[in-house]
TORDREN-209110 format. One record per residue (C-alpha): z, x, y; residue number from 1. Coordinates in steps of 0.25 Angstrom, whole numbers, plus 2048, in hexadecimal, padded with zeros to 3 digits. Last residue first. Layout:
<sites>
w | u | v | i
Z | X | Y | NUM .
...
</sites>
This chain:
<sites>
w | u | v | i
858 | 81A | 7E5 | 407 .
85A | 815 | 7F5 | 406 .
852 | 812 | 7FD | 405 .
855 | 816 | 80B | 404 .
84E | 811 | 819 | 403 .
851 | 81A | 823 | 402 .
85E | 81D | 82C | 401 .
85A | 829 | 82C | 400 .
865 | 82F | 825 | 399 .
860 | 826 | 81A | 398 .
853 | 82C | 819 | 397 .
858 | 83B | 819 | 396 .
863 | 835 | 80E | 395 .
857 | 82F | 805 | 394 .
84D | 839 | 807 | 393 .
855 | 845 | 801 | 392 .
85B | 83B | 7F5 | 391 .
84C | 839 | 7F1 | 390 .
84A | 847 | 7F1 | 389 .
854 | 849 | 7E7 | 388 .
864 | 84C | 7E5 | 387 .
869 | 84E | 7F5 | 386 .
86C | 859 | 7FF | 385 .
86E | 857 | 80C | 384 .
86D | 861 | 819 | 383 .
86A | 86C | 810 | 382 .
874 | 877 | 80E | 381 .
86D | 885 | 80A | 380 .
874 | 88D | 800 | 379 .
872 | 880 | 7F8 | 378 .
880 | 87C | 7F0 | 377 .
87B | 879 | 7E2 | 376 .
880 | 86B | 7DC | 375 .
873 | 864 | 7DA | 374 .
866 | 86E | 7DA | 373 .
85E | 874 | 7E5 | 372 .
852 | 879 | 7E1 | 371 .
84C | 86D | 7DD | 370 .
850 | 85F | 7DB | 369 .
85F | 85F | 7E3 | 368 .
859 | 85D | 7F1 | 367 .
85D | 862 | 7FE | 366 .
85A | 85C | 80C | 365 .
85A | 863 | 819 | 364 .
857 | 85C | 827 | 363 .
84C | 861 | 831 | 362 .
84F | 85D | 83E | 361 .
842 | 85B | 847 | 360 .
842 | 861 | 852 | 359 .
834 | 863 | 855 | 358 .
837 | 873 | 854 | 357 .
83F | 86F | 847 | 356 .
849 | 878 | 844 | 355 .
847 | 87F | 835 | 354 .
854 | 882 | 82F | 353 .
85A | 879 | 826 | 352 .
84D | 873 | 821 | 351 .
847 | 880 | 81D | 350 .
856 | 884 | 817 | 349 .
855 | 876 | 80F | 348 .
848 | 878 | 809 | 347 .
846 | 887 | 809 | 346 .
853 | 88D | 803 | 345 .
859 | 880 | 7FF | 344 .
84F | 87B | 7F6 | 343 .
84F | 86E | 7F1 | 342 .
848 | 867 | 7FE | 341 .
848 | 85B | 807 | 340 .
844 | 85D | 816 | 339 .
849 | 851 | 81E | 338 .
842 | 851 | 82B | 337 .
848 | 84B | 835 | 336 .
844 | 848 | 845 | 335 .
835 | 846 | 844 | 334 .
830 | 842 | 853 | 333 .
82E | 833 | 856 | 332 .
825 | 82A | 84E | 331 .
823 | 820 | 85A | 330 .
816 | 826 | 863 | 329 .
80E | 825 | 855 | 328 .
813 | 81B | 84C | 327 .
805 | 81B | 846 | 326 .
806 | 828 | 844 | 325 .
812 | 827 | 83A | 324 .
80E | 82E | 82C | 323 .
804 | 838 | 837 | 322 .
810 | 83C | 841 | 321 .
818 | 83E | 835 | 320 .
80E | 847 | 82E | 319 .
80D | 84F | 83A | 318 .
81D | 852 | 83B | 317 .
81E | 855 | 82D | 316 .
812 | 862 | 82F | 315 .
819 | 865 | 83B | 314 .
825 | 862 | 834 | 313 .
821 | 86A | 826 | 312 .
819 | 879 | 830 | 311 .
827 | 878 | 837 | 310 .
82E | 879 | 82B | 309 .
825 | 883 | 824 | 308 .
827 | 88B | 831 | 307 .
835 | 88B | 830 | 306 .
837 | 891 | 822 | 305 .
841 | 88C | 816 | 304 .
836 | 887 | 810 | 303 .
827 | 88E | 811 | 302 .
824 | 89B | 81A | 301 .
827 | 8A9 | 816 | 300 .
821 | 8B5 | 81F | 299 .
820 | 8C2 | 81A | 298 .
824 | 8D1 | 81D | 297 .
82D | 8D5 | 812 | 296 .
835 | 8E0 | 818 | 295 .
839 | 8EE | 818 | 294 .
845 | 8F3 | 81E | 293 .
849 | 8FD | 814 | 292 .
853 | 8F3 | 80D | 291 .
84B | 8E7 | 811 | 290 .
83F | 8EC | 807 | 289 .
83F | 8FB | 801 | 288 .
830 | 8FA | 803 | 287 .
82B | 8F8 | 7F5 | 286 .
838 | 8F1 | 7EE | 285 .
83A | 8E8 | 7FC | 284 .
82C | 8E5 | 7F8 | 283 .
82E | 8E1 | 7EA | 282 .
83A | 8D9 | 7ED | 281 .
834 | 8D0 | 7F7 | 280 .
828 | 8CE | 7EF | 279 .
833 | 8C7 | 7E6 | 278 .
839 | 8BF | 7F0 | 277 .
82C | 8BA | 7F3 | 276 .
82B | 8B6 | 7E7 | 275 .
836 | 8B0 | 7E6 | 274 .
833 | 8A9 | 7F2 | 273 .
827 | 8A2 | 7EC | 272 .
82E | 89C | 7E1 | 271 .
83A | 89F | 7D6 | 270 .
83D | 893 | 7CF | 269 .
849 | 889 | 7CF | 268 .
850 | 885 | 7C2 | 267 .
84C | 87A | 7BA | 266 .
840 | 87D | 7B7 | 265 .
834 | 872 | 7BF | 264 .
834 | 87A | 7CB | 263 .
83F | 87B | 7D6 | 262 .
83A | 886 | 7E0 | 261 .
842 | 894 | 7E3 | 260 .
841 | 89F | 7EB | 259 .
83A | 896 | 7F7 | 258 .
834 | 89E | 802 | 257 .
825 | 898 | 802 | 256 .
818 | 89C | 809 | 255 .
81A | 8AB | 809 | 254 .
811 | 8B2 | 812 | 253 .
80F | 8C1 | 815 | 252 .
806 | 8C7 | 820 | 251 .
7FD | 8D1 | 81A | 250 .
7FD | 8E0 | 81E | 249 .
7FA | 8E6 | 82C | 248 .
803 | 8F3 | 829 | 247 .
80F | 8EE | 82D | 246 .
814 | 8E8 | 81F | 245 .
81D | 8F2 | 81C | 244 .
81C | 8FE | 825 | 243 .
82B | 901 | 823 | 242 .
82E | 8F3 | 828 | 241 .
82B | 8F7 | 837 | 240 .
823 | 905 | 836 | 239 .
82B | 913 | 838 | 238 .
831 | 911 | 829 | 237 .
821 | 912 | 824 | 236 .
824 | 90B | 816 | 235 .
815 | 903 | 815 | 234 .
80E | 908 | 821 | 233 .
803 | 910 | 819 | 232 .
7FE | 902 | 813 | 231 .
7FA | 902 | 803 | 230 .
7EE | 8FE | 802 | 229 .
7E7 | 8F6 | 7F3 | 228 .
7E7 | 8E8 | 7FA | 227 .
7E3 | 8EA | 80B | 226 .
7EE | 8E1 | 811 | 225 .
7F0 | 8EA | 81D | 224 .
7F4 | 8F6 | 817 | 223 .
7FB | 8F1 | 80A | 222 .
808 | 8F0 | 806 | 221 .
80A | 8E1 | 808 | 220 .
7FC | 8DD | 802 | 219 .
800 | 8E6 | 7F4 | 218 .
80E | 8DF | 7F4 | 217 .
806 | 8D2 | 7F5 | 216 .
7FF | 8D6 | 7EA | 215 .
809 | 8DA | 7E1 | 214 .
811 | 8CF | 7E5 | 213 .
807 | 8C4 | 7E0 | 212 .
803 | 8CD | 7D3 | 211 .
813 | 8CE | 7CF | 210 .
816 | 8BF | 7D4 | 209 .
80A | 8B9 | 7CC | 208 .
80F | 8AA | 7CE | 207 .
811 | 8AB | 7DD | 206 .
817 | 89F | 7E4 | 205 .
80E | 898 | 7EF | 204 .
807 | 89C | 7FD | 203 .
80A | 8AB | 7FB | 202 .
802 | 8AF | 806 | 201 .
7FE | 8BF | 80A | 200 .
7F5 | 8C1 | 816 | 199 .
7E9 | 8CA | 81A | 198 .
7E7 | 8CF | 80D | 197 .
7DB | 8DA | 80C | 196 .
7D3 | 8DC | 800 | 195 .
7CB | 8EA | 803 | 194 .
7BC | 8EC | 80A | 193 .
7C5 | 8F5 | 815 | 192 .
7D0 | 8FB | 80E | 191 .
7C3 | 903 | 807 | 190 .
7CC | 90C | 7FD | 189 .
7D7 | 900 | 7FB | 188 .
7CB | 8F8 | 7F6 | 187 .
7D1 | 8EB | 7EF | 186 .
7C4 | 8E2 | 7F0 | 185 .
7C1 | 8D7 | 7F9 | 184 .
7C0 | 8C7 | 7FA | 183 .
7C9 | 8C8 | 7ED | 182 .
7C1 | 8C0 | 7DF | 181 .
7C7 | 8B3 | 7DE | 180 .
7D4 | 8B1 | 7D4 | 179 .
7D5 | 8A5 | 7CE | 178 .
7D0 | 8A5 | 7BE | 177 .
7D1 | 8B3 | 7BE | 176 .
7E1 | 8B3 | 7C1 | 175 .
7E4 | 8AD | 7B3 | 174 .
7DB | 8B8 | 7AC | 173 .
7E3 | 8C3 | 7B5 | 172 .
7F0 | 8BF | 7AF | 171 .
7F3 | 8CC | 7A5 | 170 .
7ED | 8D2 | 7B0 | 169 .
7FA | 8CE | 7B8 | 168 .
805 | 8DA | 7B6 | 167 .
7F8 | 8E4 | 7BC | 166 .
7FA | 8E0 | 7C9 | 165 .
7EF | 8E7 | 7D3 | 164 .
7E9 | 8EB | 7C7 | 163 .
7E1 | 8DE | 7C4 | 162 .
7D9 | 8E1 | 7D0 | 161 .
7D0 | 8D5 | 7D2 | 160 .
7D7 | 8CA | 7CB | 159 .
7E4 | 8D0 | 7CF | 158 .
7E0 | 8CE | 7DF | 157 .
7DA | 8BF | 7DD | 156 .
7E9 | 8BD | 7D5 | 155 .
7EE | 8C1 | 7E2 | 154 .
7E7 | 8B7 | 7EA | 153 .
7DD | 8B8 | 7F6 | 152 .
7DA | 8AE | 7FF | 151 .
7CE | 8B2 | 80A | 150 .
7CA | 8A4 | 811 | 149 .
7D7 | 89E | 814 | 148 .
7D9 | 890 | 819 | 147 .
7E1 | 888 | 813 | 146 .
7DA | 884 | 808 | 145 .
7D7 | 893 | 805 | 144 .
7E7 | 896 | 805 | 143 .
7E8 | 889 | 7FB | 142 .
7DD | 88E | 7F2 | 141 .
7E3 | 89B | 7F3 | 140 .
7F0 | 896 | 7F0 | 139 .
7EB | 890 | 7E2 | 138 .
7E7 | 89D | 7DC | 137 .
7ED | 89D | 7CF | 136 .
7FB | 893 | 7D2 | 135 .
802 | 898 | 7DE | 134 .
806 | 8A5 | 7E5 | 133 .
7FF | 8B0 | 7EF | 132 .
7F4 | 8AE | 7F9 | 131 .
7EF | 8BB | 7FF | 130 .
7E5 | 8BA | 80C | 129 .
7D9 | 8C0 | 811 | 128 .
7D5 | 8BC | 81F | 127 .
7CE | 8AE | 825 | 126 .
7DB | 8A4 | 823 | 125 .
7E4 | 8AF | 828 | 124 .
7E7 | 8AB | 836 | 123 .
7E6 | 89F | 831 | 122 .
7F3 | 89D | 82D | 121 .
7F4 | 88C | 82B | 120 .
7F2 | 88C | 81D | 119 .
7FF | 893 | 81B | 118 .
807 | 889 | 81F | 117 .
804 | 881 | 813 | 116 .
80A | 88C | 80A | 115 .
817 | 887 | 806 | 114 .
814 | 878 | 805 | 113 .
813 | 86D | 812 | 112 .
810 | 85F | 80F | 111 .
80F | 851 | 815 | 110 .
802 | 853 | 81D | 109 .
7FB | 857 | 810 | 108 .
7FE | 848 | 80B | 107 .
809 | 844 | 7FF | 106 .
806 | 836 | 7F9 | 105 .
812 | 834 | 7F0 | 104 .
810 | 833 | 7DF | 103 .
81A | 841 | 7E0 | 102 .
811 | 847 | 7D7 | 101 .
803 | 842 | 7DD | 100 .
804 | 844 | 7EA | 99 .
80D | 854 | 7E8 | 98 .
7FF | 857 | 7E1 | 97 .
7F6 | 851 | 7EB | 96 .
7FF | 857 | 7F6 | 95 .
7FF | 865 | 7ED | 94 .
7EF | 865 | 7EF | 93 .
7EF | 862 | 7FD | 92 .
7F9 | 86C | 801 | 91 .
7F0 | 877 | 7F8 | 90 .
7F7 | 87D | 7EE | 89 .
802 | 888 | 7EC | 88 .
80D | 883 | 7F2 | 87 .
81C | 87F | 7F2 | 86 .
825 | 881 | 7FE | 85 .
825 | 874 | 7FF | 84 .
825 | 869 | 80B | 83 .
822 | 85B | 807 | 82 .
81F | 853 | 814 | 81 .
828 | 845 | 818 | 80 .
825 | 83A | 821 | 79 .
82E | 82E | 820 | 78 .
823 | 822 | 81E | 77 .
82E | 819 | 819 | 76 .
824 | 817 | 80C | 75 .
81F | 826 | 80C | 74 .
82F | 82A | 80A | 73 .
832 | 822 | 7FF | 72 .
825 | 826 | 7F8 | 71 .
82A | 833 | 7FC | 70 .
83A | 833 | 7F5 | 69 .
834 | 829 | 7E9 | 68 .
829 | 834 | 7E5 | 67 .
835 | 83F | 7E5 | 66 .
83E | 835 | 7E0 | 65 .
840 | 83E | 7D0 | 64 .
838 | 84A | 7D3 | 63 .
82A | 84C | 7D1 | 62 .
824 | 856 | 7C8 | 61 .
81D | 861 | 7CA | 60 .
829 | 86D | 7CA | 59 .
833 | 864 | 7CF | 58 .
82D | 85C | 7DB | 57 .
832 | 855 | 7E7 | 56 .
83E | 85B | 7EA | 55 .
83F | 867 | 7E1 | 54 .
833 | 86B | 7E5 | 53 .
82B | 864 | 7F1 | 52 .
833 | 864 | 7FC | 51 .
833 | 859 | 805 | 50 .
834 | 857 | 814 | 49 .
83A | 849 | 81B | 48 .
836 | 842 | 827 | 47 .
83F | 83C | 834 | 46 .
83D | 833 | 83F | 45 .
836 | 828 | 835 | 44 .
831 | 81E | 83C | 43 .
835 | 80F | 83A | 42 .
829 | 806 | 837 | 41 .
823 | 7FE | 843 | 40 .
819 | 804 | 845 | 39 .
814 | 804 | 837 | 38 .
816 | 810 | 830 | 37 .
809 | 818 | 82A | 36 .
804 | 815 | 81E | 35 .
807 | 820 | 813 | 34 .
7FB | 82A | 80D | 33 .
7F2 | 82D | 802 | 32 .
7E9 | 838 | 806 | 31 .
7DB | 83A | 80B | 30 .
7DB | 849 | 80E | 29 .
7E3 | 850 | 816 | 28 .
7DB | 85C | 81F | 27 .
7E6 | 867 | 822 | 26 .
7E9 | 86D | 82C | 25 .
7F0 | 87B | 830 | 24 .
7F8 | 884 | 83D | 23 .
7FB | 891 | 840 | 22 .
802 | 895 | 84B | 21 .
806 | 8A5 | 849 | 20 .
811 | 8AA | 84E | 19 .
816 | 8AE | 841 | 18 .
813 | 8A1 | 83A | 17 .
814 | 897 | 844 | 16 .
812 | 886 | 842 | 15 .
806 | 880 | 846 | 14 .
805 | 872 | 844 | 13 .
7FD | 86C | 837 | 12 .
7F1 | 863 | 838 | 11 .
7EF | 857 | 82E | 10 .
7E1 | 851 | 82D | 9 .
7DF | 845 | 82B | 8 .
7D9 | 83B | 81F | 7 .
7DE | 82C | 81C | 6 .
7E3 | 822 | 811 | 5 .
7EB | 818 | 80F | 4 .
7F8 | 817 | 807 | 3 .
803 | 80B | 80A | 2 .
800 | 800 | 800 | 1 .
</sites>
């Protein structure tokens, strides 16, 4: 009774990365969607942001009220947008998925994941960059949607040079059904003509992490992201970070922080930021790391970080306006967010700590699906912490002064 049917195009407002604006569409297609509120109908002054795993989702499948919490929320026409630190496939792709599991219509305008910043760099949409993590090569198809002519993936690297990390020949038949000839050889003699990386990004979690941080390693040592140099500045104590990463080489881009993700095993699982942690160690080994004054130069977005909470509410903000355009001139400014995670180290300390440039207060909840289990005392304290998801929605609602159905 309420879908119909229509096509737009949603833009993105620009958000800093290093001091650089950046900013991002994307084309929608035709996509289910809610009716919009008759003029009459109260309108909601505050919106709600949902983690995927282990609020939503455990591992792939749904969990218990998940469909009932968002089919609740269309029909009250509360705006909400999934924000994840997950990845690995194109937005519109994991809508479609998230569509169909969750038995809601999800649009593009309603979700943000790890790397969906990322498409708006494009300062380095016409050079040669690496993308590390996901399934195969599914992040270069993403990185290519986005924007970037020149993707190159690690398994690309080891298809070409299987010495580069000899552990994973046993492996090389499952690259050579995805890896894509490199744009230019290895030719440390003729630096010139050779492979040259222009940026690093690890858009999802790395399943070959020996190969991955091997190459990255190679990339981070280099002279100005030439594969097969070694850069004459690395360990020259009259240089800033011992000559580390000064001599023109890649910029470094994480798009997830979390340690740890709930997946279908019932204990949590190591995720991007174990990785991360683990490239960590090997550098710190190479250079004498924060004991000799020698960082890690890279830059980490995703949950707990600012940017990816002002890259969801403009992105929340803009899917409001939409949902209640034609209550235009009496929608009001967005004065809640409710952002409902499991994990307290990106969910709730993202939550915690971002101030709104808009104003807009931003107001913690914790679940006890995921990460977060009944019974344990989180290091970081939420601002409510309840069972499930449908729990979450039910006390924000009813500290609105909202319509509450009860279980």
């Amino acid at each position: 009774m309420f879908p119909y049917f229509h096509l737009r195009s949603v833009s993105t407002a620009p958000i800093s990365n290093n001091g650089n604006s950046i900013t991002c569409s994307y084309r929608i297609p035709p996509r289910r969607f809610f009716q919009k509120p008759a003029a009459s109908q109260r309108i909601p002054e505050f919106a709600f942001a949902f983690d995927i795993d282990g609020v939503l989702l455990r591992g792939s499948d749904p969990l218990p009220k998940a469909h009932k919490t968002l089919s609740y929320l269309q029909s009250q026409r509360i705006p909400f947008i999934l924000l994840t630190n997950g990845g690995g496939k194109h937005e519109s792709e994991r809508v479609a998925d998230l569509t169909s599991k969750l038995d809601v219509p999800i649009d593009v305008s309603m979700f943000v994941q790890s790397h969906t910043p990322f498409a708006d760099m494009d300062s380095y949409k016409s050079k040669t960059v690496l993308v590390v993590g996901g399934d195969e090569d599914k992040c270069r198809h993403v990185a290519l949607r986005y924007g970037f002519q020149t993707v190159v993936t690690p398994g690309d690297i080891l298809s070409a040079y299987p010495e580069v990390w000899p552990f994973s020949k046993p492996f090389l038949p499952y690259y050579s059904t995805f890896a894509q000839p490199l744009p230019a050889p290895i030719s440390p003699s003729s630096p010139s003509t050779s492979l040259k990386i222009d940026a690093v990004f690890v858009y999802n979690d790395p399943r070959d992490w020996g190969l991955d941080i091997q190459i990255i390693k190679d990339v981070l040592l280099s002279q100005s992201g030439i594969l097969g140099t070694l850069s004459s500045k690395n360990g020259n104590k009259s240089l800033p970070n011992k000559g580390y990463q000064q001599d023109d080489q890649p910029p470094l881009y994480f798009s997830n922080p979390d340690l740890l993700w709930a997946a279908t095993y019932h204990l949590p699982r190591l995720g991007q930021g174990g990785f991360r942690e683990a490239l960590g160690g090997v550098w710190a080994a190479l250079t004498g790391g924060p004991n000799e004054g020698v960082e890690l130069k890279k830059t980490v977005i995703g949950k707990p970080y600012k940017p990816t909470y002002e890259f969801a509410e403009k992105r929340l903000v803009k899917h409001r306006e939409e949902l209640l355009s034609e209550s235009r001139g009496r929608e009001g400014v967005l004065k809640r967010v409710y952002m409902v995670g499991d994990n307290p180290a990106s969910d709730i300390a993202g939550a915690n700590n971002y101030r709104s440039e808009m104003g807009t207060d931003w107001v913690s909840v914790l679940v006890q699906t995921g990460v977060h289990k009944a019974g344990e005392e989180p290091k970081i304290k939420p601002k409510m912490e309840v069972e499930t998801v449908w729990d979450a929605v039910n006390w924000a609602v009813e500290k609105e002064n909202w319509h509450v159905e009860k279980s």
